[in-house]
C-alpha positions in Angstrom: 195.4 185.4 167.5 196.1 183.0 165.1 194.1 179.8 166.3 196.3 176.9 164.2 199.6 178.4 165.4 199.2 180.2 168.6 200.3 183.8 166.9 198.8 186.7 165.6 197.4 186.2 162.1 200.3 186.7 159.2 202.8 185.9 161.6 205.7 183.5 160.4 206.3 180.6 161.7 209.2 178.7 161.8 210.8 176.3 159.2 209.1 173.2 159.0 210.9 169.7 158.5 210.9 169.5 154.8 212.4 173.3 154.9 215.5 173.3 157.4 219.3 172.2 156.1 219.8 168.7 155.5 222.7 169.8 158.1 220.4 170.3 160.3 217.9 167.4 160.4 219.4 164.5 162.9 220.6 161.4 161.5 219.2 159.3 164.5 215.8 160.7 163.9 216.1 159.2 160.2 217.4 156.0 160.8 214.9 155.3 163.6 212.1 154.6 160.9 213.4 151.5 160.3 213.0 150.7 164.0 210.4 148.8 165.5 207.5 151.3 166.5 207.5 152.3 170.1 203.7 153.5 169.9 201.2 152.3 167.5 197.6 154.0 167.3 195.2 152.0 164.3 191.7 153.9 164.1 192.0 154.9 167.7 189.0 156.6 169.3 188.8 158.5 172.7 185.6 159.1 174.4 184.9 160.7 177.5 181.5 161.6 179.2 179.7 160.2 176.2 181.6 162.4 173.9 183.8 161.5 171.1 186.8 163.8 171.6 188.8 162.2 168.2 188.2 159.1 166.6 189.8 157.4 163.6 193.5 158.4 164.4 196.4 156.4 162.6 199.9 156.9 164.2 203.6 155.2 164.2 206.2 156.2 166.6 209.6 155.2 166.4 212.5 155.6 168.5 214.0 159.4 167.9 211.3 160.2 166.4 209.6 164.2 167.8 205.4 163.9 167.6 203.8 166.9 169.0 199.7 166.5 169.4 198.2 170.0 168.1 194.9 170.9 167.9 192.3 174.0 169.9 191.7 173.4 173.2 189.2 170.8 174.2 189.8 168.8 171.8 191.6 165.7 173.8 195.2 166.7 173.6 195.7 165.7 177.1 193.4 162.8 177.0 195.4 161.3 174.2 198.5 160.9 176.2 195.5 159.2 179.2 195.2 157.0 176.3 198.6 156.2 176.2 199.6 155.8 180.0 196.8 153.5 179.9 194.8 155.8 182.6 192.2 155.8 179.8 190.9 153.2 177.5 190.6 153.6 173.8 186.9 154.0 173.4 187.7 152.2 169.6 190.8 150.4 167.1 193.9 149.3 168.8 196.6 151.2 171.0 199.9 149.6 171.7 202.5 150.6 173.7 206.4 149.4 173.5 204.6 146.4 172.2 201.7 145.5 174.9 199.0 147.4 176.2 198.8 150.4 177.5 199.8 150.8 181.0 201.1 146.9 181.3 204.4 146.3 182.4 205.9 149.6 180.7 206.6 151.1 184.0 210.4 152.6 184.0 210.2 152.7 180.0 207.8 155.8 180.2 208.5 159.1 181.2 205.8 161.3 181.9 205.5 164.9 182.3 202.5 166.1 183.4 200.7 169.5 182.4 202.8 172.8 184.2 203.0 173.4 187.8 204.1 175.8 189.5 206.1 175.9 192.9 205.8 178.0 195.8 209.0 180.4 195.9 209.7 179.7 199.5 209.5 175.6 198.7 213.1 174.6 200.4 213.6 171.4 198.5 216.4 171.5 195.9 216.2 170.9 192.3 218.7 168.2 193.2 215.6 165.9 194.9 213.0 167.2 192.8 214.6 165.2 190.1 215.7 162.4 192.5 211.6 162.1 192.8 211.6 160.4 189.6 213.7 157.5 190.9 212.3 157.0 194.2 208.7 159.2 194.3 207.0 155.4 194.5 209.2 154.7 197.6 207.9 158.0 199.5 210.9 159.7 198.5 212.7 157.5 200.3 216.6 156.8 198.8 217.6 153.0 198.9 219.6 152.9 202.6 223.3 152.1 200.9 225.7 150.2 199.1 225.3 149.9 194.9 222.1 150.6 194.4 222.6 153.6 196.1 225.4 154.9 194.4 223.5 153.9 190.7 220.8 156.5 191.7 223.2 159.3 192.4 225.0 158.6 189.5 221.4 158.5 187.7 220.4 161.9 189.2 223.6 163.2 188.0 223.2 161.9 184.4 219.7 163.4 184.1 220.6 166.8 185.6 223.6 167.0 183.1 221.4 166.3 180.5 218.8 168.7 180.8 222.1 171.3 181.3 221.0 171.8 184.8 223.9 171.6 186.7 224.1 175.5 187.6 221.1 175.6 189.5 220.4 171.5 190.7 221.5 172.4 194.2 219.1 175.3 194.6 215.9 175.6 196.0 213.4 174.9 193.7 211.6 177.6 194.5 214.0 179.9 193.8 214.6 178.7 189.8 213.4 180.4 187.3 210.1 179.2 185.3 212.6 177.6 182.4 214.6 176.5 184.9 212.3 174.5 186.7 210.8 173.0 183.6 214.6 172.0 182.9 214.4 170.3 186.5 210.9 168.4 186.1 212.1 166.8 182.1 215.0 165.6 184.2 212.8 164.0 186.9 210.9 162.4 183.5 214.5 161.2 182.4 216.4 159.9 185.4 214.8 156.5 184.5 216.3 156.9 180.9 213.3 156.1 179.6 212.1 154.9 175.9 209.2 157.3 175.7 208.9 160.6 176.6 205.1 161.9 177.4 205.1 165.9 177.7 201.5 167.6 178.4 202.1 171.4 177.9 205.7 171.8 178.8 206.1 175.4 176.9 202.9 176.3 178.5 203.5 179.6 181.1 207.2 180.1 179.4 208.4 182.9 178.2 209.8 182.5 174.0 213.1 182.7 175.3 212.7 179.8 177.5 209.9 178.1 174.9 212.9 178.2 172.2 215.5 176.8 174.8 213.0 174.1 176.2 211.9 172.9 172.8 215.5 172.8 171.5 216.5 171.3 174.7 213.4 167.9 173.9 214.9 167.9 170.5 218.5 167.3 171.2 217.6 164.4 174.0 214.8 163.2 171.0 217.2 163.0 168.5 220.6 161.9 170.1 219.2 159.7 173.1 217.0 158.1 171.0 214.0 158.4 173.1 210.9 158.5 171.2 208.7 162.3 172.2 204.8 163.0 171.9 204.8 166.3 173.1 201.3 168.4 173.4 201.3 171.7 172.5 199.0 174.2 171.5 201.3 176.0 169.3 203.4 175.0 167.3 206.0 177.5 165.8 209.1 176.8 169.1 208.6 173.0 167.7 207.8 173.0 164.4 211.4 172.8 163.1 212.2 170.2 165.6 209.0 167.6 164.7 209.1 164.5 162.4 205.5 164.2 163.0 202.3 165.9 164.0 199.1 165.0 165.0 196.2 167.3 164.9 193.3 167.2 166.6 189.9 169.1 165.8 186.2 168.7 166.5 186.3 165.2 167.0 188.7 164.5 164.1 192.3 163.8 163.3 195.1 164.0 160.7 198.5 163.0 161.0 201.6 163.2 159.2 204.9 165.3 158.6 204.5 169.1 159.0 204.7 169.3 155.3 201.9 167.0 155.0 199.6 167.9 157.6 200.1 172.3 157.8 198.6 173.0 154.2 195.8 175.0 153.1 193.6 171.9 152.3 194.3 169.3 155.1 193.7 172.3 157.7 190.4 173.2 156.1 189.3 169.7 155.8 190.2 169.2 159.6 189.0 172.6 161.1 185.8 173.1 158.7 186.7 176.3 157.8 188.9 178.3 155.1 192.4 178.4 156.5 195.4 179.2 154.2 198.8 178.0 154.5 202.0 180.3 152.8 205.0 179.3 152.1 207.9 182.6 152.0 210.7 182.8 150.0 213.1 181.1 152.7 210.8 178.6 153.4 208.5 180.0 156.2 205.0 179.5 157.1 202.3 181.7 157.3 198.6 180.3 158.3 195.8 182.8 158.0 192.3 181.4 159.2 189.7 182.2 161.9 187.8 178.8 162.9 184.8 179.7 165.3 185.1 179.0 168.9 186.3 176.4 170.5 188.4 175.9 168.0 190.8 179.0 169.2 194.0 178.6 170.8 195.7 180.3 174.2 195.2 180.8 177.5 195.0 178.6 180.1 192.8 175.5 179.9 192.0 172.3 181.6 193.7 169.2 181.0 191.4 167.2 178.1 
């Protein structure tokens, strides 16, 4: 298993930014870098237990713009969107959020998805109110009685579930959707408040590549035409990789960000992982990484949320 990419070694990845159609690349995504940033990291550190997890991390986010936050497990993928929601502080430099502090007065702005779970098949509740959770979760799940406001959340619900191309299935039990179709379900709970960021922890994680391709290509689109500014974390990278303006990886308590053309080559990924790794570039424009970093720098599997 390849442990930068998630696949066996001399597997190809996909095409990275700098290699896909200038057809393809979305003009929204462009244009928002003259945007005000939406997230702002400067020398950012994370700490937990009296370990330094990453340290010294440098990061813009615009609107539109598609960040994913690679790295081996147990690095502090997870704990960097903490950082972010403001559950955990910065253990060092500066972290802002849609211009404040973490966690103050962002509230409907962020939408969060946390790491995969899964539900019980014979769970009842429809799709339908899984995604209406988003809107009134902090209310008990209890809808607003009548009248406007009312109406504004079906019409919200509606939106969201249209977006995510869920319509077929919204009205089922949730139970009884398929594993991509229930991922489809929970982004829409994360969009219903038509947020300006978009925090995913894992959402590819448990899918089959079928339903990895169609979910990643599914957080593009809503990236790059709704504007809304992604960090996605992932521990591999090749459903994304054509999709990302941006990565961010993480390793053994140190950090390196940039575009994919930047950041996946031979030297930056030897630098960061402390070992020989080599990045090759095909003909058409495809990646191959070759390396073996010693454990835990290894990717796969199920892991805990750090």
């Amino acid at each position: 298993m390849n442990p930068i990419t998630g696949t066996p070694a001399g597997v190809t990845a996909t095409r990275p930014e700098s290699a896909r159609p200038e057809s393809a690349r979305p003009e929204p995504a462009r244009a928002a870098t003259t945007a005000q940033p939406v997230l702002e990291l400067r020398g950012a550190a994370a700490r937990v237990g009296g370990r330094t997890l990453w340290s010294g991390v440098d990061l813009t986010v615009r609107a539109g713009e598609f960040v994913a936050v690679l790295g081996p497990n147990g690095v502090g993928k997870s704990t960097m969107v903490k950082v972010l929601l403001g559950v955990l502080p910065a253990a060092a430099g500066e972290v802002r959020v849609l211009g404040g502090q973490p966690g103050q007065s962002a509230g409907a702005r962020i939408g969060y998805l946390p790491q995969r779970r899964s539900f019980d098949p014979s769970l009842r509740i429809r799709g339908l109110d899984v995604v209406r959770l988003g809107l009134d979760g902090d209310r008990w799940g209890v809808p607003l009685p009548f009248g406007a406001a009312r109406q504004r959340d079906r019409e919200r619900v509606a939106e969201a579930v249209d977006l995510v191309g869920a319509g077929a299935y919204a009205h089922r039990p949730i139970g009884q959707c398929s594993g991509g179709e229930q991922q489809r379900l929970l982004i829409a709970q994360a969009l219903v408040r038509r947020p300006e960021v978009l925090l995913l922890d894992e959402p590819l994680d448990s899918l089959d590549l079928p339903n990895q391709s169609a979910v990643a290509a599914l957080i593009g689109r809503i990236c790059h035409q709704q504007g809304v500014a992604v960090v996605m974390v992932a521990h591999d990278v090749n459903p994304i990789l054509h999709h990302l303006d941006r990565v961010v990886y993480l390793a053994e308590g140190g950090a390196v960000a940039g575009t994919p053309a930047e950041v996946i080559t031979s030297e930056t990924l030897t630098r960061l992982y402390r070992t020989p790794v080599e990045v090759l570039r095909t003909a058409d424009g495809r990646l191959v990484v070759v390396g073996q970093p010693e454990a835990p720098s290894t990717h796969g599997g199920h892991h805990a949320a750090v």
